[in-house]
N, C-alpha and C positions, 0 to 999 in steps of 0.2 A: 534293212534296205538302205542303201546308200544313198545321200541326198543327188549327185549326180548320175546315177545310172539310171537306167533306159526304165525300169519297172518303178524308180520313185519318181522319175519325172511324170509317167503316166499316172500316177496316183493323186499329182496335182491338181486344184481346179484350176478352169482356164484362166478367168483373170491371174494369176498366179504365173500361168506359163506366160502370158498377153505380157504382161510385166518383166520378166526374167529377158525375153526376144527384144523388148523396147529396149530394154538396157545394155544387152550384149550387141544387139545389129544394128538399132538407131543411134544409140548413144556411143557405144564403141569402149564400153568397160567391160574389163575380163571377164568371161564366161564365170571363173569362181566369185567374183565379187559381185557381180549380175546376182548368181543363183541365190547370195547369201541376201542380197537385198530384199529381193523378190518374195522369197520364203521365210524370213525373218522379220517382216512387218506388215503384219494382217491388219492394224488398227487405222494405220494410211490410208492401204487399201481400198479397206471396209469405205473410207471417207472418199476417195479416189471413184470407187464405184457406184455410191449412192448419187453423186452426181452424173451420173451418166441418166438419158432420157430414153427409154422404150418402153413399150406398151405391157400392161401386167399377161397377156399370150404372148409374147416373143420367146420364139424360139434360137436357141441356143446361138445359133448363125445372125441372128439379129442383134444377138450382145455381144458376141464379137465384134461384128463393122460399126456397131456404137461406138463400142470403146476402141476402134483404131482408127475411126474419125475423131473420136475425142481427143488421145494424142496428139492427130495429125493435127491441126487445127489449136490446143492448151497445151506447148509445155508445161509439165510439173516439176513443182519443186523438189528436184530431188534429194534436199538436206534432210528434208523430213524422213523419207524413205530410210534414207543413210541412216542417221542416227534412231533409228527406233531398233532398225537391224542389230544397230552394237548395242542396244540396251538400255538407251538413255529413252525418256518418255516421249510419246510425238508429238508433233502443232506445239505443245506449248514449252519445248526445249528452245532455252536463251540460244544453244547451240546451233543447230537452226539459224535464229534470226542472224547469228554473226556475220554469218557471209554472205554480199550483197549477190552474188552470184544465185540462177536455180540450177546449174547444169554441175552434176561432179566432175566431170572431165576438165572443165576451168579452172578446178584447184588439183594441180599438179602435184605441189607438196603434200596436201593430204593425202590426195592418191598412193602418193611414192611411200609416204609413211604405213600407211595402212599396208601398200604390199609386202612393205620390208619386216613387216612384226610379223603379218598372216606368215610372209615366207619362212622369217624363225620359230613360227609356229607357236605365237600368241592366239589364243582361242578369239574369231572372230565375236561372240557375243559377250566378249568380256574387254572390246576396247571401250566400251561405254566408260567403262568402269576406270579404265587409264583416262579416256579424257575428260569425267569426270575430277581425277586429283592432279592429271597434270596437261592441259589442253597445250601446252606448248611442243610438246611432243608430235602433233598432228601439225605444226605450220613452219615446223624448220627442215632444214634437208634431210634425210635419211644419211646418215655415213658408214661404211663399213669401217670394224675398227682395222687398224694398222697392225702389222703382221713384225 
């Protein structure tokens, strides 16, 4: 099953989808790099939704409008998110702390870099592992080489 079609999205839990929509329609990051955040770090999550507050009977539709009050109302950090997705550990990655920013969309170069590897088809959960040996890679321009 494919991570974006219709039968693996449905096989999702909701915080999972709740998360993937906040990032693709609130935040306004690519549906693909949405999906991979989204699905690629449970351990945020997990921490993302244990602070949420309802009752031990709430049903299903009560953790939903929990958790898109909670949004609406706490930006999160989304470094965290980011970099647990590529592989690197979460909360306590220096990588993380580096950017005073919480929003990925404010770092464009990151962005730009990250699309331009995913697009030469660097496996997304292995840029950990590049910005792990070389983090300068993620803060300069992306260039196409010259022809």
């Amino acid at each position: 099953m494919r991570l974006g079609s219709p039968a693996g999205l449905l096989s999702r839990s909701p915080p999972k989808l709740k998360n993937l929509r906040y990032r693709h329609r609130t935040r306004g990051l690519p549906f693909s790099h949405a999906e991979f955040i989204a699905f690629n770090s449970p351990f945020t999550l997990d921490d993302l939704v244990s602070q949420l507050r309802f009752t031990p009977a709430a049903v299903a539709a009560d953790v939903k409008v929990a958790f898109r009050r909670f949004l609406t109302y706490r930006p999160i950090n989304e470094f965290e998110f980011f970099f647990e997705s590529i592989g690197l550990p979460p909360s306590s990655s220096p990588a993380a702390a580096s950017y005073r920013d919480i929003f990925l969309s404010d770092e464009a170069r990151l962005l730009a870099s990250v699309s331009a590897l995913v697009h030469f088809g660097f496996p997304w959960t292995k840029l950990g592992l590049l910005y792990r040996e070389e983090p300068s890679v993620f803060s300069s321009e992306p260039r196409l080489p010259r022809r």
